[in-house]
matplotlib code that plots the C-alpha trace (Angstrom):
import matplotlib.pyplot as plt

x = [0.0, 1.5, 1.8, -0.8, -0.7, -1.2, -4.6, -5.3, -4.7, -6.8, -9.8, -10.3, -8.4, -10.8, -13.0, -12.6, -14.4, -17.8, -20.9, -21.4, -19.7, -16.1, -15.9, -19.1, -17.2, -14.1, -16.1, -17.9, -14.9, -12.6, -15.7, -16.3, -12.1, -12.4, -15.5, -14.0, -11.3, -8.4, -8.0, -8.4, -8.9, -6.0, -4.3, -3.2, -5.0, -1.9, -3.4, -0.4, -0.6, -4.5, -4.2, -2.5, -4.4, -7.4, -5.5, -6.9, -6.1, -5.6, -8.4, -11.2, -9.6, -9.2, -12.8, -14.0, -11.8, -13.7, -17.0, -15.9, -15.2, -18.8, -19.8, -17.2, -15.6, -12.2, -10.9, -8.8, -6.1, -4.4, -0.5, -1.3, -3.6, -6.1, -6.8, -9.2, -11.5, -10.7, -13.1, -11.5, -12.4, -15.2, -16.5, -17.0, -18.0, -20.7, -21.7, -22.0, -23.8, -26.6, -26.9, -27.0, -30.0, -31.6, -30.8, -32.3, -35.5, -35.7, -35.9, -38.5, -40.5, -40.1, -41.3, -44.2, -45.0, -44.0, -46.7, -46.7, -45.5, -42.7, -41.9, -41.6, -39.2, -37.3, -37.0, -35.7, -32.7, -31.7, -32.1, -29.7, -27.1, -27.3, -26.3, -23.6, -22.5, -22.1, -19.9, -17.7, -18.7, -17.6, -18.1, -21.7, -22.2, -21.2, -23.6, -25.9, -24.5, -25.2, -28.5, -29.8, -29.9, -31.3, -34.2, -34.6, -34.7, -37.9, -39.3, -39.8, -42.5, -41.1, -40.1, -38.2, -36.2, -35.6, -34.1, -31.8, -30.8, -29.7, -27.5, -26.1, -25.3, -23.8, -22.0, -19.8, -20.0, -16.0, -15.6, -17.4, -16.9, -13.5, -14.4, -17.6, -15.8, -13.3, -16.3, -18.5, -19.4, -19.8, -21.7, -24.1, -25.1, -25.8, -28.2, -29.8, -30.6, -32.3, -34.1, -35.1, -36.2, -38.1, -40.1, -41.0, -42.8, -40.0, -39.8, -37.9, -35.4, -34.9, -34.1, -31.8, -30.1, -29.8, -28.2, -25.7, -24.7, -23.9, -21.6, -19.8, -18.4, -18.2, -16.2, -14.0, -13.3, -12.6, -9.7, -8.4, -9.0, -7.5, -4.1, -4.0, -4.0, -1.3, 1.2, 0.1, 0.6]
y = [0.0, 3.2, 6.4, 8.7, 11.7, 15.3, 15.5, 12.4, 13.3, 16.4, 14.9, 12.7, 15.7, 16.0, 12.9, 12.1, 15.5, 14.4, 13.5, 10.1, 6.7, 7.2, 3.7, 4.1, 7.4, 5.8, 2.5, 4.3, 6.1, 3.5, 1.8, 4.7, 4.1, 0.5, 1.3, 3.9, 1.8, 3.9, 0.5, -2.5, -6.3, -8.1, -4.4, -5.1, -2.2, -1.9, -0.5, 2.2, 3.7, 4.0, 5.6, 7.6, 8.2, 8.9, 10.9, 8.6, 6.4, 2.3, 1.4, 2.8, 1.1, -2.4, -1.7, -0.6, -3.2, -5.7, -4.1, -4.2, -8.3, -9.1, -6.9, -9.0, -6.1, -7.2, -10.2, -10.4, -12.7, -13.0, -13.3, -11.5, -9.0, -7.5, -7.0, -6.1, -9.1, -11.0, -13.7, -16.4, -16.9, -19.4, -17.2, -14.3, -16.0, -17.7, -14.6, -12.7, -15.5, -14.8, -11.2, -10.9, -13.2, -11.6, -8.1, -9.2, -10.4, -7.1, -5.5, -7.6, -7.2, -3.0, -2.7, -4.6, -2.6, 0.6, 3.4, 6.8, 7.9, 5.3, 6.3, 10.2, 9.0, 7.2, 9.5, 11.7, 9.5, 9.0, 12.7, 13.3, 10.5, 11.9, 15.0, 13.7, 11.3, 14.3, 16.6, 13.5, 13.9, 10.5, 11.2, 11.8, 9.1, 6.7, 8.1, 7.4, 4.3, 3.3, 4.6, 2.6, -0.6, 0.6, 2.3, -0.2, -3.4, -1.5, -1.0, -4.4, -4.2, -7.8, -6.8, -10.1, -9.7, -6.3, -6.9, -10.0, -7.9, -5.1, -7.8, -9.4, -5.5, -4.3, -7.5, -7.4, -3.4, -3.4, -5.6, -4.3, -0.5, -0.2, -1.3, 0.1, 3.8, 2.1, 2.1, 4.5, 6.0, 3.0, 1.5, 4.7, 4.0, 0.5, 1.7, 4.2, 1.8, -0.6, 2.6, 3.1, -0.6, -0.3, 3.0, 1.6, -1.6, -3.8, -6.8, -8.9, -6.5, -4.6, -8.4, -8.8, -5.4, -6.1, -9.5, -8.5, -5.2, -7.1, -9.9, -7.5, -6.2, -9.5, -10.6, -7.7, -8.3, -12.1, -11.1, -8.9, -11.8, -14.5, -12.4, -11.7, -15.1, -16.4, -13.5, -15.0, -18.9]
z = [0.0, -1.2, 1.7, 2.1, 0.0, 1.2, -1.0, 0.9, 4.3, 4.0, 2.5, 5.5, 8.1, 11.2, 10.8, 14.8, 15.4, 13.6, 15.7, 14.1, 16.2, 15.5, 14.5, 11.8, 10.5, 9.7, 8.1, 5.7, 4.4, 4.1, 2.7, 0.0, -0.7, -1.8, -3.5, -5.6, -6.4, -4.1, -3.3, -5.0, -4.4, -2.9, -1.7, 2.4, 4.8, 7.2, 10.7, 10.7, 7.4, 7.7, 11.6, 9.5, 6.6, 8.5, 11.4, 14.2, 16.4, 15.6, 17.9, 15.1, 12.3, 14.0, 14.3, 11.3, 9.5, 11.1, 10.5, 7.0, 7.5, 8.2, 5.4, 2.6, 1.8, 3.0, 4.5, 8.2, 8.6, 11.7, 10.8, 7.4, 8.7, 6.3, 2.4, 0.4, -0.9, -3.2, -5.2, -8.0, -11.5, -10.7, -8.0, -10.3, -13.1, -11.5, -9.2, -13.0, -14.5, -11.6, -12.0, -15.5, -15.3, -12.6, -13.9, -17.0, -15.3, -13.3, -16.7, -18.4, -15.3, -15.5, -19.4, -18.2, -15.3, -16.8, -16.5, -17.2, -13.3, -14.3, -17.7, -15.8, -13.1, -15.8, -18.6, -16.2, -15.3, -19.2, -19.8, -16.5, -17.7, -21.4, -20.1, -18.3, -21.0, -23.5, -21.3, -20.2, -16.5, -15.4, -11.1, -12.2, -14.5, -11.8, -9.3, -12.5, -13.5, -9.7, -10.0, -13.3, -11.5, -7.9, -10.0, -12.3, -9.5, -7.5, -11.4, -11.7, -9.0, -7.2, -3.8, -3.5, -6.7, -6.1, -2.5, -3.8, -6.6, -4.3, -1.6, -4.4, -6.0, -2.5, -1.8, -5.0, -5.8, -4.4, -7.1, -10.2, -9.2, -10.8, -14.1, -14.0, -13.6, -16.2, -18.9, -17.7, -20.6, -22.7, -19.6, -19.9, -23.6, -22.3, -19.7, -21.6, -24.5, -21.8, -20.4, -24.0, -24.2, -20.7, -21.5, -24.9, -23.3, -25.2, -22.5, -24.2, -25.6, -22.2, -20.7, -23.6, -23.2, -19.3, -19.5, -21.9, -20.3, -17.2, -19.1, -20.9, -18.1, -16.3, -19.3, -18.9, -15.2, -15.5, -18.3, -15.6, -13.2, -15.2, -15.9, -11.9, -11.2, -14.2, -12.7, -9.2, -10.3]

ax = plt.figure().add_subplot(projection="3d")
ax.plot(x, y, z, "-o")
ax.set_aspect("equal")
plt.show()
């Protein structure tokens, strides 16, 4: 793990004087860090370095390291101490092969349940990621890219689907998040043609669109995967 920059230190500069549980504070942010891919899978989270990264104390990150444990976001080993998760090329490719179907169900389910309050709240979201999408504002199309698949789960009007969509979403997001920003414009023009597809009624074509959005950047991350593990071997 490289040292702390100076940009660094100040973003996260006074986070012990916030009202919030000191340890909950320091979760979410190293949280948002391996989300936004300041750190990826397999990089160690030294207690040191982060003390200092985060100008507190050890005590909080132990803590929030471990919060981060139960949530899969890193792993904790006891002579090793603790990484970001990883996941092998089976795990991934079987954990994409189960999104990109449900994805694609939650889509087929949102043409067909897609009245005019729906086709408001959605057009809404293409016209906002278009707009992003033209002036290159990659921050907001991930917020946007983020968005697409929250909105479009609860679309789909199955309160069951929409809830194992969003665990199986917040369990692997570490994973996906740093080729998602990779891509995000191409990944945009992928959700907007499935937003097309859902506003239109098109329920087969919006499942298509959905399932294949989500393998192509499933393949992408399993070539990253598969070269990982060949330098590893």
């Amino acid at each position: 793990m490289e040292a702390p920059t100076a940009a660094m230190k100040g973003e996260w500069k006074g986070i012990g004087s916030r009202h919030r549980s000191l340890n909950d504070v320091v979760a979410d942010a190293l949280r948002e860090a391996i989300l936004s891919g300041q750190f990826k899978p397999g990089d160690r989270l030294p207690e040191p370095q982060l003390a200092e990264m985060f100008g507190v104390s050890r005590n909080p990150i132990r803590e929030a390291l471990h919060i981060l444990s139960h949530e899969g976001l890193i792993e904790i080993n006891r002579r090793k101490g603790a990484r970001v998760q990883m996941m092998s090329y089976e795990e991934v490719a079987e954990t994409i092969e189960l999104r990109a179907e449900l994805e694609g169900l939650g889509a087929r389910n949102a043409a067909r349940h897609c009245d005019a309050a729906l086709k408001a709240k959605l057009s809404a979201l293409l016209d906002a990621g278009n707009a992003a999408h033209e002036t290159q504002n990659l921050d907001e199309l991930r917020v946007l890219n983020n968005r697409f698949h929250l909105e479009l789960a609860d679309a789909g009007r199955n309160r069951y689907l929409a809830e194992f969509v969003r665990t199986l979403r917040d369990r692997t997001y570490w994973l996906f998040s740093a080729k998602s920003y990779e891509r995000a414009l191409e990944s945009w023009m992928e959700h907007a043609n499935v937003l097309k597809a859902v506003i239109a009624g098109d329920e087969q074509k919006a499942a298509t669109l959905a399932t294949a959005h989500v393998k192509g950047i499933g393949d992408a991350l399993l070539v990253d995967i598969a070269a990982r593990e060949a330098a590893d071997a």
